[in-house]
MARPAZA-280161 format. One line per 3 residues: number of its first residue (from 1); their letters; for each residue x, y, z of N, C-alpha, C, O. Coordinates in steps of 0.001 Angstrom, whole numbers, plus 500000, padded with zeros to 6 digits. Example, Ala and Ser with C-alpha at 12.3 -4.5 7.8 and 13.67 -1.06 7.14 Angstrom:
<vovexs>
1	AS	513190 494310 507800 512300 495500 507800 513200 496700 507800 514236 496681 508465  512850 497750 507080 513670 498940 507140 512900 500030 507870 513409 501138 508039
</vovexs>
This chain:
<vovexs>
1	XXX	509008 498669 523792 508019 497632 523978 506762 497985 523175 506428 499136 522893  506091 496847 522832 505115 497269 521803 503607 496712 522233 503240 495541 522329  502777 498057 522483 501440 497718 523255 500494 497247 522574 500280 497555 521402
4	XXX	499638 496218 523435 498215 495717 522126 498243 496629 521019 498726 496303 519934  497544 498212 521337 497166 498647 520502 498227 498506 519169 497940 498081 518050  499440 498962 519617 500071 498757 518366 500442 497417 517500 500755 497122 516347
7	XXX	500284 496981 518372 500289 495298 517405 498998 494946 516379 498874 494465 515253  497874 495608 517715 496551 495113 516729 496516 496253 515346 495846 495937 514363  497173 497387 515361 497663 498172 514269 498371 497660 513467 497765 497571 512399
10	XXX	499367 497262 513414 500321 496544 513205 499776 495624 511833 500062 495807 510649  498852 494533 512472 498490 493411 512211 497186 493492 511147 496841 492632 510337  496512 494934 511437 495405 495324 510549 496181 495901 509090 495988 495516 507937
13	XXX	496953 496772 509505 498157 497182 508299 498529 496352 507537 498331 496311 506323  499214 495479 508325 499321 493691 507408 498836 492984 506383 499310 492449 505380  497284 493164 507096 496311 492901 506149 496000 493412 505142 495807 492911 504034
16	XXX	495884 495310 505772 495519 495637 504235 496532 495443 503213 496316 496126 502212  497249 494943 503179 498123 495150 501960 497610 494210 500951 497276 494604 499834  497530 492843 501355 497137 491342 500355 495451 492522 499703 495215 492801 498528
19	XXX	494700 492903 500804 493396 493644 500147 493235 494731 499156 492193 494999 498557  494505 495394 499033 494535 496588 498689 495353 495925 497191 494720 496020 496139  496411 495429 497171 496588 494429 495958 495613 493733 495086 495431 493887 493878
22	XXX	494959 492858 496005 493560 492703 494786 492792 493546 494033 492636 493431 492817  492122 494714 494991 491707 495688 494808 492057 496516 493419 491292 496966 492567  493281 496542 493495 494429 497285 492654 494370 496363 491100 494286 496857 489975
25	XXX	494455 494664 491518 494292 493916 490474 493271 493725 489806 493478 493542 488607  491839 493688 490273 490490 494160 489760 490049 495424 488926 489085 495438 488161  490781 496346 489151 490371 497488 488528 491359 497770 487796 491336 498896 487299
28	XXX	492819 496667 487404 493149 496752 486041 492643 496037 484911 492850 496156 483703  491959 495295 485561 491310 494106 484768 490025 494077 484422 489365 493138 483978  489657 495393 484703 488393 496527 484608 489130 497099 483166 488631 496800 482081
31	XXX	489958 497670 483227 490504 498754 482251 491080 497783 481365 491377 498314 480296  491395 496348 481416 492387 495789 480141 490403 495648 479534 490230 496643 478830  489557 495125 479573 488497 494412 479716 487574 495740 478456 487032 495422 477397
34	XXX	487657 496982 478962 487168 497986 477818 487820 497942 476703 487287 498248 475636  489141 497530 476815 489993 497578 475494 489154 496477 474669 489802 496095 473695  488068 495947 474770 486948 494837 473913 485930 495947 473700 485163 495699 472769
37	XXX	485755 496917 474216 484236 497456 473835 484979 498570 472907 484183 499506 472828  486008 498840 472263 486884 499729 471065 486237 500986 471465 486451 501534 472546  485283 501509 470386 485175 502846 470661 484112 503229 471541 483803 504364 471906
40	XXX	483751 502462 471742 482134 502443 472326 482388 503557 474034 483027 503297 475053  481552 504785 473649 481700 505705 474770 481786 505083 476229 482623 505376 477083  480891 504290 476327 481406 503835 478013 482836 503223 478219 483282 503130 479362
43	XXX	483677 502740 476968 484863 502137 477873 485559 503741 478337 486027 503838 479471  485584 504687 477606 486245 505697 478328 485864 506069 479703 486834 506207 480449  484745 506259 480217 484262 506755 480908 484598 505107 482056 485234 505198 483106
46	XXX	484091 503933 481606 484641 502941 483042 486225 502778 483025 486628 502098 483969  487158 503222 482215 488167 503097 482622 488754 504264 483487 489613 504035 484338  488083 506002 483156 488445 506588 483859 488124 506102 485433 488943 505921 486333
49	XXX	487185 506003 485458 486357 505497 487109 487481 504632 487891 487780 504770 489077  488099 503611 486873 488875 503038 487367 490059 503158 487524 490603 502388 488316  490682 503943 486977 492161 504905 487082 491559 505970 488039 492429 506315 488840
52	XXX	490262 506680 488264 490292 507191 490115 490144 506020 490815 491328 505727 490982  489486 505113 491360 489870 504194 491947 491356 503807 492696 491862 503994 493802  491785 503077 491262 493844 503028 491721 494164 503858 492018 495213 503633 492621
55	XXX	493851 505335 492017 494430 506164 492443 493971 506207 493825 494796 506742 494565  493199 505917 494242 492773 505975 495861 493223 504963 496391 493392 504891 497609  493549 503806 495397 494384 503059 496053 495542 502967 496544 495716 502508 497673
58	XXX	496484 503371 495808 497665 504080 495860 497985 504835 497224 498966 504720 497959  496864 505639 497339 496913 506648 498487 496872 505894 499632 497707 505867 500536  495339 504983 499487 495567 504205 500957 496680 502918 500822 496663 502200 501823
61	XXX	497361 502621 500076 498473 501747 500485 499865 502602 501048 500604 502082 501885  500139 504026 500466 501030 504589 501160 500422 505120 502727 501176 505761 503460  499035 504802 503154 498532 505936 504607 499200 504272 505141 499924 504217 506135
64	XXX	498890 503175 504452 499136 501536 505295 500310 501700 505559 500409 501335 506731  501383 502058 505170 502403 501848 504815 502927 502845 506410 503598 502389 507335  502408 504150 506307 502858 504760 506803 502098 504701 508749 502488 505463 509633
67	XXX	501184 503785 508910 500902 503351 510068 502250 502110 509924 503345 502163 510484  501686 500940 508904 503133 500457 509619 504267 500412 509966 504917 499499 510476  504604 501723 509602 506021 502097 510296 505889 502938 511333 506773 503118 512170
70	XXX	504590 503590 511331 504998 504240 512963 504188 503045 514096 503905 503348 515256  503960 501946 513604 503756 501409 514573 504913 499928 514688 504790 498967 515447  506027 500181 513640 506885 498850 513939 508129 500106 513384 508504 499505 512377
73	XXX	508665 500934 513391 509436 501873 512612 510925 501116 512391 511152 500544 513457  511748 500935 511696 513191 500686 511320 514089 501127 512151 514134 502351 512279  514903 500422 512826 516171 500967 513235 516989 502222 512464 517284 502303 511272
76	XXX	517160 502839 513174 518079 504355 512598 518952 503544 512132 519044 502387 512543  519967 504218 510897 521254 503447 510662 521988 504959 510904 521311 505984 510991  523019 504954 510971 524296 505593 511230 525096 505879 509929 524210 505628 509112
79	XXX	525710 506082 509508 526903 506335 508435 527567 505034 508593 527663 504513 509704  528179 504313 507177 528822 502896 507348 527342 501602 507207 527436 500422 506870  526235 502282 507554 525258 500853 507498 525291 500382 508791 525025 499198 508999
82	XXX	525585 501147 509717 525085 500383 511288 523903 501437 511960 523736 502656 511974  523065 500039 512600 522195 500593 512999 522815 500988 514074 524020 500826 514266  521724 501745 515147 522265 502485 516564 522119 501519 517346 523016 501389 518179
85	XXX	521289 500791 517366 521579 499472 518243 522779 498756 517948 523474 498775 518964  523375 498096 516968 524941 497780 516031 525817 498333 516542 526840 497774 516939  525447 500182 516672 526484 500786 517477 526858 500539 518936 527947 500263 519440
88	XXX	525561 500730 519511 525889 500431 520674 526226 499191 521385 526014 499100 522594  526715 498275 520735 526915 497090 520930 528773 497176 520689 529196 496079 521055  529559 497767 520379 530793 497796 520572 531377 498627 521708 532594 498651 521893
</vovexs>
């Protein structure tokens, strides 16, 4: 059974994902965007900023990832592709 708390977990996890995607889409579009300023010292320096960025993004979409499964987790499967519930049903 699955308690408020974990639903309202659940449901925040949810969210971040559509946020963490934009996020992710902004700060490539940061880095296509220097490829106009050629040699000019700041595009190196704002694209690095923005490759750490995605990289923190990255991180917090796998911590999302990894609340939403301990708060909705997958059925075990078994050998053959049955879950343990599947099993126990014969």
């Amino acid at each position: 059974m699955t308690t408020k708390t974990e639903a309202d977990a659940f449901s925040v996890a949810s969210d971040m994902e559509e946020v963490l995607g934009t996020v992710d889409d902004l700060l490539h579009a940061v880095v296509n965007m220097t490829i106009d300023l050629g040699t000019d010292p700041s595009a190196g320096t704002i694209t690095r900023l923005a490759d750490l960025a995605r990289d923190h993004c990255r991180k917090a979409e796998s911590m999302r990832q990894q609340i939403s499964h301990l708060t909705h987790p997958e059925p075990m499967t078994k050998a053959g592709g049955q879950t343990s519930e599947q099993g126990a049903d014969k």
